[in-house]
Structures are given as structure tokens and as C-alpha cells.
N, CA, C and O atoms as CSV, one atom per row, in Angstrom:
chain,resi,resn,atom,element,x,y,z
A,1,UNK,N,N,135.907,99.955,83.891
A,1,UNK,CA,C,136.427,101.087,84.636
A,1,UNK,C,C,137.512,100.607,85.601
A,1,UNK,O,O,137.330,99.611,86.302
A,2,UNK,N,N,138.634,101.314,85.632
A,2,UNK,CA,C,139.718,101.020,86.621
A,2,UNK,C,C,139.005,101.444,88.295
A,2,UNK,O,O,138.296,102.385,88.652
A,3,UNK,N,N,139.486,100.462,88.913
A,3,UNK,CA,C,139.103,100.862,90.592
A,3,UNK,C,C,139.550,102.193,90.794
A,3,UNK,O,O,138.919,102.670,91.737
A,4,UNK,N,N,140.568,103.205,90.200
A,4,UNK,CA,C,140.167,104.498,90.793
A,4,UNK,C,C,139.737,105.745,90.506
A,4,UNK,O,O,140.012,106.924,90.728
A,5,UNK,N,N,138.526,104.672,89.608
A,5,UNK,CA,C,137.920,106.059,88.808
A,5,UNK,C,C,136.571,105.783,89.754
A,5,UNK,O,O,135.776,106.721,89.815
A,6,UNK,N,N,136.274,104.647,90.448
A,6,UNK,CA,C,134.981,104.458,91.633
A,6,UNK,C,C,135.543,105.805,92.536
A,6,UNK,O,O,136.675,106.284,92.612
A,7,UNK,N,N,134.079,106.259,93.273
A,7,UNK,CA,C,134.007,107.338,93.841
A,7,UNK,C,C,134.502,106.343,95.679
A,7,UNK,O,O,134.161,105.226,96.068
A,8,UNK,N,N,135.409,107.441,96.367
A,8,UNK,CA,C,135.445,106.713,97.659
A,8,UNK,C,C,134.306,106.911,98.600
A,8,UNK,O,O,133.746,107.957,98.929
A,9,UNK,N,N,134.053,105.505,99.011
A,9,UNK,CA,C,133.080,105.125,99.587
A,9,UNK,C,C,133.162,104.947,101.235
A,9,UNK,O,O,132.061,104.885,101.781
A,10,UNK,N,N,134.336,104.854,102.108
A,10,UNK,CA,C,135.060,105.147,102.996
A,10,UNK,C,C,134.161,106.120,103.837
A,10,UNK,O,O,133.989,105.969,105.046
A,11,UNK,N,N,133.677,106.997,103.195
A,11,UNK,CA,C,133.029,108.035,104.410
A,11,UNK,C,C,131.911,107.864,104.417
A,11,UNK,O,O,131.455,108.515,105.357
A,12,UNK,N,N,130.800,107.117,103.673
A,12,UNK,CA,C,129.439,106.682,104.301
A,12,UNK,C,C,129.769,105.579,104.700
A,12,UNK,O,O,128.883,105.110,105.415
A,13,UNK,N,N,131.149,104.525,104.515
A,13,UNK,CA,C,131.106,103.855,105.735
A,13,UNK,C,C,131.315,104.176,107.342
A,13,UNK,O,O,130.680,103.686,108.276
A,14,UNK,N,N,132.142,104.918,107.383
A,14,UNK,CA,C,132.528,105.618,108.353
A,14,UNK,C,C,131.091,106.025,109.039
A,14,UNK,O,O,130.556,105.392,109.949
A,15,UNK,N,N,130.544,107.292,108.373
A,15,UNK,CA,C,129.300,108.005,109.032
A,15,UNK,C,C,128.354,106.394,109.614
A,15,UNK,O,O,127.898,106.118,110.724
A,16,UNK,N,N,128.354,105.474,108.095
A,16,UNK,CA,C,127.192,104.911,108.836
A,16,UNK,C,C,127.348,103.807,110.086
A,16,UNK,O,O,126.423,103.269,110.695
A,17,UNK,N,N,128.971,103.599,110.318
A,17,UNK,CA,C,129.368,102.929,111.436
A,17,UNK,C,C,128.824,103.994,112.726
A,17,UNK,O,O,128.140,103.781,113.727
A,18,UNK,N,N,129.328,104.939,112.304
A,18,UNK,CA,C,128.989,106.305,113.904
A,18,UNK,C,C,127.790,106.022,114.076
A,18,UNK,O,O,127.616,105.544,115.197
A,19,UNK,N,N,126.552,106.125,113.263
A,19,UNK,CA,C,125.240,106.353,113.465
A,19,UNK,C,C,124.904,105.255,114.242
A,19,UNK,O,O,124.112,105.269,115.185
A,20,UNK,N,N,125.804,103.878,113.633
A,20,UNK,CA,C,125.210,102.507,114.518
A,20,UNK,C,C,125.403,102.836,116.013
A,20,UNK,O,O,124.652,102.697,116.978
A,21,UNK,N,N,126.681,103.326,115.887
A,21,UNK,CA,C,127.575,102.996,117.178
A,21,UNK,C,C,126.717,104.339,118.193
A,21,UNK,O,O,126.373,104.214,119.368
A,22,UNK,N,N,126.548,105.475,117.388
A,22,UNK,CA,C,125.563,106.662,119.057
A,22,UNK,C,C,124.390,106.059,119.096
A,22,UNK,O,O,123.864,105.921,120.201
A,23,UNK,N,N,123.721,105.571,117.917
A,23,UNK,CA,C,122.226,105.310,118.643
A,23,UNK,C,C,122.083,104.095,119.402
A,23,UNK,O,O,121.144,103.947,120.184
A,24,UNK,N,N,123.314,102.873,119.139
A,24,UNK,CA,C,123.909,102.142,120.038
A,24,UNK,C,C,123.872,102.586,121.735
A,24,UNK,O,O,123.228,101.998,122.603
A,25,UNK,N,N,124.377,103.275,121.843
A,25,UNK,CA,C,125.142,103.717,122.889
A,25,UNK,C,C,124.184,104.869,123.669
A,25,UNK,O,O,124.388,104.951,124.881
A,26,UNK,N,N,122.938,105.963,122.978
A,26,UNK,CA,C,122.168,106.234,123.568
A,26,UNK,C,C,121.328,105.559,124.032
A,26,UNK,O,O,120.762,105.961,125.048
A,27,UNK,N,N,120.903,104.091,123.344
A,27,UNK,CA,C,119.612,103.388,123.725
A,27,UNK,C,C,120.559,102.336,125.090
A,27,UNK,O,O,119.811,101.807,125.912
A,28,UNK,N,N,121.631,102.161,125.217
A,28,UNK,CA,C,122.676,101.347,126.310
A,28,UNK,C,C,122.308,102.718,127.397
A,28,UNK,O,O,121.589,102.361,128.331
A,29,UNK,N,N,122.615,103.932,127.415
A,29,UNK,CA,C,122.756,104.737,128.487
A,29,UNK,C,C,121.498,105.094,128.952
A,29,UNK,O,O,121.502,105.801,129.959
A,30,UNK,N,N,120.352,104.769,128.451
A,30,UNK,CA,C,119.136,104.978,128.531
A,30,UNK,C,C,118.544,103.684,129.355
A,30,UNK,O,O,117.600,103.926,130.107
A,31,UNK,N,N,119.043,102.259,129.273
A,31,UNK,CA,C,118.727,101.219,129.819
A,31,UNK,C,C,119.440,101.573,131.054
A,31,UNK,O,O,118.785,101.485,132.092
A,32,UNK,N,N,120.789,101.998,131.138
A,32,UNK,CA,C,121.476,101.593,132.152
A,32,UNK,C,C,121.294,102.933,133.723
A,32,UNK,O,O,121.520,102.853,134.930
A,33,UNK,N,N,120.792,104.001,132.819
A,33,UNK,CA,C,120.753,105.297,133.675
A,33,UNK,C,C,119.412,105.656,133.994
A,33,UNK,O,O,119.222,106.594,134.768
A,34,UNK,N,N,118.209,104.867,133.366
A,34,UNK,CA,C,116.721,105.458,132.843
A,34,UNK,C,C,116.455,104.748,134.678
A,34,UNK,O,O,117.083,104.002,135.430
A,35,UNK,N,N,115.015,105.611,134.731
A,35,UNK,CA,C,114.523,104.888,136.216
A,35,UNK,C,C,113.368,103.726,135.766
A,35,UNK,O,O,112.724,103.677,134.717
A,36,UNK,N,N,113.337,102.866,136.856
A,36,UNK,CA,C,112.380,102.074,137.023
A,36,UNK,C,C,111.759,101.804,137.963
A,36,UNK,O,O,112.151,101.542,139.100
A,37,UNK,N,N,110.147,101.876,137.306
A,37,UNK,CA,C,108.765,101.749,138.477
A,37,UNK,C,C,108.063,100.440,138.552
A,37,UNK,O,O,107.736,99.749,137.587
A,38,UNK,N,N,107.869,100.180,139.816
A,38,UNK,CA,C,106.940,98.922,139.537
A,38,UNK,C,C,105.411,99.246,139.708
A,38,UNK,O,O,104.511,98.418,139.569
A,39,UNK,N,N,105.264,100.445,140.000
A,39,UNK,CA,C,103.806,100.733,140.718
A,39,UNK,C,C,103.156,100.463,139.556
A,39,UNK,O,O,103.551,100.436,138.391
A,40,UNK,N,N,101.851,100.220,140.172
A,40,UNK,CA,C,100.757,99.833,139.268
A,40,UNK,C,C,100.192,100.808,137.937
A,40,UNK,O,O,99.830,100.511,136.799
A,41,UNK,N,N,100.303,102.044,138.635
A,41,UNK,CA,C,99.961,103.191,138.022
A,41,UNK,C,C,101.125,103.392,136.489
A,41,UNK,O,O,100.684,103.853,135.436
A,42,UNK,N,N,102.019,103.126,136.586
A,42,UNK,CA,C,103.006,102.991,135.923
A,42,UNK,C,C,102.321,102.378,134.401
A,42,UNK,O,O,102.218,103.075,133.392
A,43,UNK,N,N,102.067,101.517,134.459
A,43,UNK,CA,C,100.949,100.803,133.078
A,43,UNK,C,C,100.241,100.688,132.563
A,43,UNK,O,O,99.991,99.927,131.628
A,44,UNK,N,N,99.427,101.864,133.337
A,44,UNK,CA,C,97.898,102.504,133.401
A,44,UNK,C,C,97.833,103.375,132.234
A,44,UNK,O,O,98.739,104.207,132.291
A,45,UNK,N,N,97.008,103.514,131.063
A,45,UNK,CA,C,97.067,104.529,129.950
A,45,UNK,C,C,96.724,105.797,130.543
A,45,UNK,O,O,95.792,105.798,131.348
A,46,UNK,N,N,97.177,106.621,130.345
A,46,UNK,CA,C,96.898,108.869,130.632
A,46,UNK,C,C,96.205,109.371,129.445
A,46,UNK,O,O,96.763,109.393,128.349
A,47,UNK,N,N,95.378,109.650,129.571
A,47,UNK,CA,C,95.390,110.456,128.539
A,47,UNK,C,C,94.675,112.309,129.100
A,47,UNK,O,O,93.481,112.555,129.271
A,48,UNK,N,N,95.331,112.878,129.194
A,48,UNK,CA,C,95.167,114.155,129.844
A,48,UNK,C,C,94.335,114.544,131.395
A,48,UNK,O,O,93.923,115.605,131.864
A,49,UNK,N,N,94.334,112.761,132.015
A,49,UNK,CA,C,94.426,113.186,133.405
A,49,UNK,C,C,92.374,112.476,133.562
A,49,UNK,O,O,91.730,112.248,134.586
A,50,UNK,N,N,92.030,112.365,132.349
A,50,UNK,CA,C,90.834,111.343,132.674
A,50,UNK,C,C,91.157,109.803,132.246
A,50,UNK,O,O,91.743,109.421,131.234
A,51,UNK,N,N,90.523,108.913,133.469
A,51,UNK,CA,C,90.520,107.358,133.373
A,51,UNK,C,C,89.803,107.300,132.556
A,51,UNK,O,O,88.727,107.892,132.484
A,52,UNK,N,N,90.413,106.357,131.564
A,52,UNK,CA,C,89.937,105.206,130.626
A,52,UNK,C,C,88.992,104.270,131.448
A,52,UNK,O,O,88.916,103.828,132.594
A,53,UNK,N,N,88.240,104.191,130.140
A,53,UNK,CA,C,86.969,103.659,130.288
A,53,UNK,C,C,86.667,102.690,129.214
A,53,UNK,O,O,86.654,103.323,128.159
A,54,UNK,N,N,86.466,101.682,129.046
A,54,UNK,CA,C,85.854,100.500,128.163
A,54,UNK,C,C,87.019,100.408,127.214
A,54,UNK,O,O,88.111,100.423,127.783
A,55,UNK,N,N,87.043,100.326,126.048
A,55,UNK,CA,C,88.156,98.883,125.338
A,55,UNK,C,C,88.165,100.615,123.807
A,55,UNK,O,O,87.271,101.389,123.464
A,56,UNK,N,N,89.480,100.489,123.419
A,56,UNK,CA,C,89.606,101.189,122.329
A,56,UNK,C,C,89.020,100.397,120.741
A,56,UNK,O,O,88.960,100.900,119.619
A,57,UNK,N,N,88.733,99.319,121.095
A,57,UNK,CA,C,88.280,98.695,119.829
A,57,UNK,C,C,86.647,99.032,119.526
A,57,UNK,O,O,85.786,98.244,119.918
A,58,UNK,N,N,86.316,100.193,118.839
A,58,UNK,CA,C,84.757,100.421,118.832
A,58,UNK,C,C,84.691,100.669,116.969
A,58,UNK,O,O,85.753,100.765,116.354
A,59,UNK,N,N,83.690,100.728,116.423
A,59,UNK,CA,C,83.656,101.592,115.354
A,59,UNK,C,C,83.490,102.526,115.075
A,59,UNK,O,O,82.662,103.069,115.806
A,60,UNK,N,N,84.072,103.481,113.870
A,60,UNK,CA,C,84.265,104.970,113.646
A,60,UNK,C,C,83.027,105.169,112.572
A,60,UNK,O,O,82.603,104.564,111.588
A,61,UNK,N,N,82.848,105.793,112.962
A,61,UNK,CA,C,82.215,106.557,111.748
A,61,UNK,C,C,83.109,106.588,110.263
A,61,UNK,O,O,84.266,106.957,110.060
A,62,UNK,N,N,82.048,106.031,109.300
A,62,UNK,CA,C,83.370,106.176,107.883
A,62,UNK,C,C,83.685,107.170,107.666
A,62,UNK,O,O,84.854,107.327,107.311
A,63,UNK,N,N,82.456,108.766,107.813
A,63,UNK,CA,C,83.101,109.595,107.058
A,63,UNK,C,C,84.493,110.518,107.531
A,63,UNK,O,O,84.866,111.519,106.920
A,64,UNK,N,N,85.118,109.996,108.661
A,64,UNK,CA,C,86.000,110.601,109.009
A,64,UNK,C,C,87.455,109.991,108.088
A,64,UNK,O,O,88.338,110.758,107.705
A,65,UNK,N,N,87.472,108.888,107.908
A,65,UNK,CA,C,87.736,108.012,106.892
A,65,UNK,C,C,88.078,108.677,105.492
A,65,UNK,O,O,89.180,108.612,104.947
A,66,UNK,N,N,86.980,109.314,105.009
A,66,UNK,CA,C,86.662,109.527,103.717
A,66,UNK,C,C,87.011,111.019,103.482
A,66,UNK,O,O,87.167,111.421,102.329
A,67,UNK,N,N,87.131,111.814,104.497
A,67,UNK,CA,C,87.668,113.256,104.419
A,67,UNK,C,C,88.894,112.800,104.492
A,67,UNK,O,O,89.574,113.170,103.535
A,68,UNK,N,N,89.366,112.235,105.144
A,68,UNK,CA,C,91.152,112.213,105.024
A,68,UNK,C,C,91.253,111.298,103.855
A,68,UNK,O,O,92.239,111.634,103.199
A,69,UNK,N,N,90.784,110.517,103.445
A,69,UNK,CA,C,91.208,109.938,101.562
A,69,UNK,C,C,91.190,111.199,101.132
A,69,UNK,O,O,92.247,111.769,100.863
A,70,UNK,N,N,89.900,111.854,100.996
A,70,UNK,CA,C,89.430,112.974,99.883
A,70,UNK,C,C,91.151,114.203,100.201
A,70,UNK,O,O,91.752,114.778,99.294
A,71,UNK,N,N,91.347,114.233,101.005
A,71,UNK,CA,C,92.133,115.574,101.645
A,71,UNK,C,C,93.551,114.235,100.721
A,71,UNK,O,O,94.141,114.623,99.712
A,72,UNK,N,N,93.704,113.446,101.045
A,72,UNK,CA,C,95.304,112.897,100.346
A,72,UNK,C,C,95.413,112.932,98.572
A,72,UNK,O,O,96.301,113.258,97.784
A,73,UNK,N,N,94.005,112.411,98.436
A,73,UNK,CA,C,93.709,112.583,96.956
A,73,UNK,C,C,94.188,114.336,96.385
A,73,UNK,O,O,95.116,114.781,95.710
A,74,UNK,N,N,92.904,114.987,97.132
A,74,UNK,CA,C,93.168,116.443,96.421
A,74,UNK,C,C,95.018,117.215,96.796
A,74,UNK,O,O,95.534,118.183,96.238
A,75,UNK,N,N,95.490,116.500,97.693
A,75,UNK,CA,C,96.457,117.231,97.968
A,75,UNK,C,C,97.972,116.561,96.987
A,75,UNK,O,O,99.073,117.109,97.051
A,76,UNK,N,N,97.736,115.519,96.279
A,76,UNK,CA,C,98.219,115.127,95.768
A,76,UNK,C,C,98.181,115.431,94.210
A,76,UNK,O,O,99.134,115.282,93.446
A,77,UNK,N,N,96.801,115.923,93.844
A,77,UNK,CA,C,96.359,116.284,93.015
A,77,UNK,C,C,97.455,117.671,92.884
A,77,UNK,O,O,98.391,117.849,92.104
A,78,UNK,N,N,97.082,118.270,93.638
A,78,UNK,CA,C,98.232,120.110,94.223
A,78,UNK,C,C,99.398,119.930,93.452
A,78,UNK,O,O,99.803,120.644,92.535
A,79,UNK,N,N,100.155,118.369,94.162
A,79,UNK,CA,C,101.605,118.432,93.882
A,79,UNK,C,C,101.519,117.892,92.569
A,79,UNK,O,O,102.717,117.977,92.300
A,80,UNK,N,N,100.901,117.299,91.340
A,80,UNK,CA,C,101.129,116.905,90.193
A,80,UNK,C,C,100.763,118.236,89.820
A,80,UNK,O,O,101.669,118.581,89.062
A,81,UNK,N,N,100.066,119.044,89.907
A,81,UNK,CA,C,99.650,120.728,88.842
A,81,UNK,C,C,101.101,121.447,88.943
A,81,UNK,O,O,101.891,121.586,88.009
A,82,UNK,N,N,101.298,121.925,90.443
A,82,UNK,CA,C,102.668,122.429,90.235
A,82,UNK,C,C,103.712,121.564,89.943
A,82,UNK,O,O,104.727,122.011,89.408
A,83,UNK,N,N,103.606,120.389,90.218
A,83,UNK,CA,C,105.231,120.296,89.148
A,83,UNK,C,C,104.788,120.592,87.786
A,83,UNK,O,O,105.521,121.216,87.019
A,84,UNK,N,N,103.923,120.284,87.531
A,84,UNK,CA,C,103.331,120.330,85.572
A,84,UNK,C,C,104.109,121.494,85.338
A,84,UNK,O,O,105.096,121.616,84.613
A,85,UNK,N,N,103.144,122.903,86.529
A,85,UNK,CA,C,103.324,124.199,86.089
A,85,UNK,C,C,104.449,124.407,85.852
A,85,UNK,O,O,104.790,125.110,84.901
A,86,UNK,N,N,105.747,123.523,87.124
A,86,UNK,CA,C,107.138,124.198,87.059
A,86,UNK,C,C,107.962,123.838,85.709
A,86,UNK,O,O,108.814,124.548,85.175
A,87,UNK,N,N,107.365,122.181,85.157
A,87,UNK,CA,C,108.127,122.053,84.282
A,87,UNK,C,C,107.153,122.383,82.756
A,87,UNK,O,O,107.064,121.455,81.952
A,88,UNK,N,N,106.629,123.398,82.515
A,88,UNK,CA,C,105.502,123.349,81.497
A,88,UNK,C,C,106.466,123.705,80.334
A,88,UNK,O,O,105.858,123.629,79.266
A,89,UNK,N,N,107.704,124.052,80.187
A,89,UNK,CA,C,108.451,124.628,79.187
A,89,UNK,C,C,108.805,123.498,78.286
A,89,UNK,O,O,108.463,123.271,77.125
A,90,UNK,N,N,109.771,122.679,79.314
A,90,UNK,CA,C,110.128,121.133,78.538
A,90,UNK,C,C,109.311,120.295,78.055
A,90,UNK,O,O,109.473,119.497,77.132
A,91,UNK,N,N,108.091,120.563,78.943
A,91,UNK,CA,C,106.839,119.321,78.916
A,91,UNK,C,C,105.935,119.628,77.423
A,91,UNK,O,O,105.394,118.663,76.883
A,92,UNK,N,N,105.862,120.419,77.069
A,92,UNK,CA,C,105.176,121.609,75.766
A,92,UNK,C,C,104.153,121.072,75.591
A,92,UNK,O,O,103.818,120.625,76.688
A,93,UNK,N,N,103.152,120.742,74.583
A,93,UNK,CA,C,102.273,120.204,74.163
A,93,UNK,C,C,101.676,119.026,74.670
A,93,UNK,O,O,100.475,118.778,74.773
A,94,UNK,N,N,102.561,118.392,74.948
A,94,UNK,CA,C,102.943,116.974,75.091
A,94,UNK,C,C,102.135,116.771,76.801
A,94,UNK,O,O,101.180,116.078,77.151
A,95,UNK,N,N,102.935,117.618,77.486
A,95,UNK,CA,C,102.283,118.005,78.941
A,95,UNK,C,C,101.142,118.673,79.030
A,95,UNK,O,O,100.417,118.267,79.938
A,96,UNK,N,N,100.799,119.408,78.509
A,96,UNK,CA,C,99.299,120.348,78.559
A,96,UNK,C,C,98.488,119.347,78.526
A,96,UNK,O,O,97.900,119.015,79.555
A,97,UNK,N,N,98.283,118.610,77.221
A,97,UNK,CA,C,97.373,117.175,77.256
A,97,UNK,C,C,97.134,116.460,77.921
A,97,UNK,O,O,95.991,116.013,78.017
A,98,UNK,N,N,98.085,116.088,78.612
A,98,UNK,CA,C,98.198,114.858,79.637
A,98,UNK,C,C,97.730,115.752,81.255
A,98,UNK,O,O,96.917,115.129,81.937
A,99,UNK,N,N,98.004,116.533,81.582
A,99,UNK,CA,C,97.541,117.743,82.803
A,99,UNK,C,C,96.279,118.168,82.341
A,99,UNK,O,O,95.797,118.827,83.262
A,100,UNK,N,N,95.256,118.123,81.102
A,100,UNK,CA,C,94.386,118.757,80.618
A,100,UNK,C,C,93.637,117.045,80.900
A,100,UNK,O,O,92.452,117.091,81.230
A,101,UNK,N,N,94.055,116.088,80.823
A,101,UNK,CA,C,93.227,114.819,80.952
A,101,UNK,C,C,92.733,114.155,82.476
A,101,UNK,O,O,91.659,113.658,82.816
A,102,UNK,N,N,94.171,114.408,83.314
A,102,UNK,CA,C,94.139,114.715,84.342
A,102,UNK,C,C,93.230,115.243,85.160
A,102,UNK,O,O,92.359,114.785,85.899
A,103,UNK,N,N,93.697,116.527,84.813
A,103,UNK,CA,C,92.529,117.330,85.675
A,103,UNK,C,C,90.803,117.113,85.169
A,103,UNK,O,O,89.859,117.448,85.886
A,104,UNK,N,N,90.677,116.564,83.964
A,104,UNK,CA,C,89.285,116.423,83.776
A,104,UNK,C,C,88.902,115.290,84.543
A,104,UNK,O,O,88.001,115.443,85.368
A,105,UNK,N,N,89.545,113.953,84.379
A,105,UNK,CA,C,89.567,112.681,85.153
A,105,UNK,C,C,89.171,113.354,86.895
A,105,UNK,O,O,88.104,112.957,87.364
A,106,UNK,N,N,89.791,114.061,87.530
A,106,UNK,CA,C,89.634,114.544,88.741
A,106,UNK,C,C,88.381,115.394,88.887
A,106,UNK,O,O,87.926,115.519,90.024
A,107,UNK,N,N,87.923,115.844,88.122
A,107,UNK,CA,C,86.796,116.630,87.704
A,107,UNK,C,C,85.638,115.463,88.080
A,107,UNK,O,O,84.754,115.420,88.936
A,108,UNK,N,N,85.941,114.823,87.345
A,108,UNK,CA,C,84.894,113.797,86.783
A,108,UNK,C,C,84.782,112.823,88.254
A,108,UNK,O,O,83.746,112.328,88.699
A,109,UNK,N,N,85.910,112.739,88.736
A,109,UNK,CA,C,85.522,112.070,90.410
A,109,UNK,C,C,84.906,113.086,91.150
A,109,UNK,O,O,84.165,112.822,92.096
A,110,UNK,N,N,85.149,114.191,90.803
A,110,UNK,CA,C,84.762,114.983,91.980
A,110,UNK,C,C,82.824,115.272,91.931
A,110,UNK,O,O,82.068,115.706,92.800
A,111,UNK,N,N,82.606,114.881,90.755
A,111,UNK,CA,C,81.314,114.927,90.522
A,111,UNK,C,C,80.814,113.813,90.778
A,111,UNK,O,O,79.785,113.959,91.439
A,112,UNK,N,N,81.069,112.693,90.553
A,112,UNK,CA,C,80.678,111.519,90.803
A,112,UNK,C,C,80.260,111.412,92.230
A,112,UNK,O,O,79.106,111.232,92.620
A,113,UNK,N,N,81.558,111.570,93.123
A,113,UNK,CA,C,81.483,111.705,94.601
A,113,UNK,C,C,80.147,112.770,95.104
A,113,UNK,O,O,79.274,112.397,95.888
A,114,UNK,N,N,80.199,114.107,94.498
A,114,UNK,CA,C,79.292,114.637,95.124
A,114,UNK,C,C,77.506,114.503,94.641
A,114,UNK,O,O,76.497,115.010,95.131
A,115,UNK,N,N,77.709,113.622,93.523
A,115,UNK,CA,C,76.543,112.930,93.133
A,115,UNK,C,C,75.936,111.535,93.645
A,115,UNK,O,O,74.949,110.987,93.153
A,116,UNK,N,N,76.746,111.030,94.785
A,116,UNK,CA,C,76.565,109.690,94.948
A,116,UNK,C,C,76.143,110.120,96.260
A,116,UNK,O,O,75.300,109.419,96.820
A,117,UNK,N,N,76.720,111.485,97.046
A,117,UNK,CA,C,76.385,111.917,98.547
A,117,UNK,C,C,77.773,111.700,99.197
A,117,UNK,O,O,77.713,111.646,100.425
A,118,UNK,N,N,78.887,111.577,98.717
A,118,UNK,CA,C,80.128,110.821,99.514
A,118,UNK,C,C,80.510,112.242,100.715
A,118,UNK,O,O,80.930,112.160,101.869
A,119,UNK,N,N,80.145,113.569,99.833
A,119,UNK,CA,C,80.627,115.081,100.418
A,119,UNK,C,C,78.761,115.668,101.004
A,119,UNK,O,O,78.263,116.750,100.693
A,120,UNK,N,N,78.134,114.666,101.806
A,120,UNK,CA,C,77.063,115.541,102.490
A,120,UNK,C,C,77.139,114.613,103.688
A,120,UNK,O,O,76.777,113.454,103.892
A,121,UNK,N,N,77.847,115.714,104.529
A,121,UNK,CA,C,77.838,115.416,105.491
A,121,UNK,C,C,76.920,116.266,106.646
A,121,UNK,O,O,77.106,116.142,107.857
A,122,UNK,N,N,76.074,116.996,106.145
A,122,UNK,CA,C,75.795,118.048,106.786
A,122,UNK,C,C,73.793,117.506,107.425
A,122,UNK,O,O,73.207,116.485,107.065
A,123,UNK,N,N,73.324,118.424,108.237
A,123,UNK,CA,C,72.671,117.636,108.428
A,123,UNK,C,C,71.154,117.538,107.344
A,123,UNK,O,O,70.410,116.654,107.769
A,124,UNK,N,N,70.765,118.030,106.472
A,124,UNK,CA,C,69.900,117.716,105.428
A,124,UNK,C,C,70.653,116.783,104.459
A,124,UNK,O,O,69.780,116.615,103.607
A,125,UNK,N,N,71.685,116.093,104.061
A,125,UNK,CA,C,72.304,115.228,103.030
A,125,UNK,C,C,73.149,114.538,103.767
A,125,UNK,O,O,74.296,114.973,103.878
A,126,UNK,N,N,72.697,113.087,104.556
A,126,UNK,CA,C,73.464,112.092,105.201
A,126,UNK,C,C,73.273,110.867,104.801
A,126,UNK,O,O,73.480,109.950,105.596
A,127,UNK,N,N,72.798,110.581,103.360
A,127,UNK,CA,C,72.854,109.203,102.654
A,127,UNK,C,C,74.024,108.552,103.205
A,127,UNK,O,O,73.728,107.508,103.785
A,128,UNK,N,N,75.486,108.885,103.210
A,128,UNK,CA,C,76.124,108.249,104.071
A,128,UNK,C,C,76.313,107.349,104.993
A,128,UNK,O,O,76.731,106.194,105.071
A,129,UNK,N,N,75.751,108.469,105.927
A,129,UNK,CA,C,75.550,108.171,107.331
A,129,UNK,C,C,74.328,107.080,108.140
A,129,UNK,O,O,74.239,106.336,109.117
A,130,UNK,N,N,73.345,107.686,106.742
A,130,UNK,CA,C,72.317,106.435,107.170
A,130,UNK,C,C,72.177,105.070,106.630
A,130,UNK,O,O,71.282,104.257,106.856
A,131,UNK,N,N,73.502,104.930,105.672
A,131,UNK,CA,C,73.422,103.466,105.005
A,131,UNK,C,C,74.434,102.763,106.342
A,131,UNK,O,O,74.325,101.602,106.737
A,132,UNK,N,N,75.514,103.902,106.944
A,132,UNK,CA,C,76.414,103.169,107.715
A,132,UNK,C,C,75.628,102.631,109.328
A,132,UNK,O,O,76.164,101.875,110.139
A,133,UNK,N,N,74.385,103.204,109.452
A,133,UNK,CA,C,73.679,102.864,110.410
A,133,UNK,C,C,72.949,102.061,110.497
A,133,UNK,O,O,72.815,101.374,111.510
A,134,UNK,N,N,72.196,101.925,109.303
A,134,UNK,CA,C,71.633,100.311,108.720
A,134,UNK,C,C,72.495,99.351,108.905
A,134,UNK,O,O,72.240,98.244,109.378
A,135,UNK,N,N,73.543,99.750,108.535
A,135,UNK,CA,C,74.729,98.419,108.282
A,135,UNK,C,C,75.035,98.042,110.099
A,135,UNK,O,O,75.207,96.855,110.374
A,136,UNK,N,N,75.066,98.680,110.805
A,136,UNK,CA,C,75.473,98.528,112.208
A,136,UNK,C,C,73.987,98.336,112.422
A,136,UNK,O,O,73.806,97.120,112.493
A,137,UNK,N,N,73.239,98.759,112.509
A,137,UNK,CA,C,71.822,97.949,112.970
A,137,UNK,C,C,71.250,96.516,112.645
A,137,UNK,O,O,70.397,95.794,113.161
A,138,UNK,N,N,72.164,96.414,111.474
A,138,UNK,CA,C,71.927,94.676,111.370
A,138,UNK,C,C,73.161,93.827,111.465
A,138,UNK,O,O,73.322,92.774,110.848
A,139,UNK,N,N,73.986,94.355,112.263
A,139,UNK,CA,C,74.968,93.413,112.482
A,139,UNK,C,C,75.118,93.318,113.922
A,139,UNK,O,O,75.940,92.540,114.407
């Protein structure tokens, strides 16, 4: 290809010089104009006006853990159906199968999980909860 059949490149250099140069120049006017405290209080964590108390390093409970996997999983799950759905024309046969395997595979975790206790969180079904308490009772 002859050099002027390349597309000009000139203006994302340009833009991306500017971008260096303001966020440059906001984080300079921010050092040079910003105030500074020495008080003690100044370094002290806030959190809505009650003192901190003991060390943020404790353990969580897993299943809080395990609802936000479950919630990224299924929501991810969401965005592979509708694209399927949007592209089901091009995809023909070919796609139904593979979205029909899919969704059984997801099926098939979702039973697993609620057969193992992973979704009883409630208070008659806490297999969970009481293996994670054993586990902290002997450590």
C-alpha cells in the first residue's frame, strides 16, 4: 500500500497529547492550589461520623461471596441468551444447538448448587454456614 492510502493518524495524536497535557495540568493545579492539614484528625478513617474500632482484617462470611459469583454467573448468562436471541437469524440451526446446550449446562449447575445447599441460606438449610463455622472453630 502507498503511504497515502494509510488513514491520518495526526488527530489521535493530537487528542492524545491534550489528554496528557489537562490531566497533567489538573493534577499540577491541584498540588499547587489544594490545602494542607497537619492535624491529626486529618488521617483518621470517617466513616459516617462513628470511630473505628479494631483492625479491618476479620473474616466474612462466604456466603456473601457466593451470591455475588452466583449474581455474575447468572447475569452473564442474560447477556449470552440475548445476543443468541438478537443474532438467531444468521446463527440458524447451528446457534439453537449450541444456546440449547448452554442453557442445559446452566441448568445442570443450577441444580447441582441447590442440591449441595450452596442457595440455603435461610434459617432451616445452613449446611453452608455450619461447615464455615467448624472450619473457624478449629482454626
Amino acid at each position: 500500500m502507498p503511504p497515502s492510502s494509510y488513514p491520518t493518524l495526526w488527530p489521535f495524536l493530537v487528542y492524545g497529547i491534550l489528554v496528557v497535557l489537562l490531566t497533567g495540568g489538573m493534577l499540577l493545579a491541584s498540588y499547587f492550589l489544594g490545602e494542607r492539614h497537619q492535624e491529626k484528625e486529618t488521617d483518621e478513617v470517617y466513616e459516617a461520623g462513628i470511630t473505628a474500632t479494631g483492625t479491618a482484617r476479620f473474616l466474612f462470611p462466604v456466603h456473601f461471596y457466593l451470591i455475588a459469583m452466583f449474581f455474575v454467573i447468572f447475569d452473564l448468562e442474560a447477556v449470552f441468551i440475548i445476543s443468541w436471541a438478537i443474532a438467531i437469524r444468521p446463527l440458524g440451526w447451528t446457534g439453537y444447538v449450541a444456546i440449547v446446550i448452554f442453557i442445559v449446562v446452566l441448568v445442570a449447575v443450577l441444580i447441582y448448587e441447590w442440591r449441595i445447599g450452596a442457595l440455603n441460606f435461610g434459617p432451616e438449610g445452613k449446611k453452608i454456614l455450619r461447615a464455615y463455622k467448624r472450619k473457624i472453630k478449629k482454626s
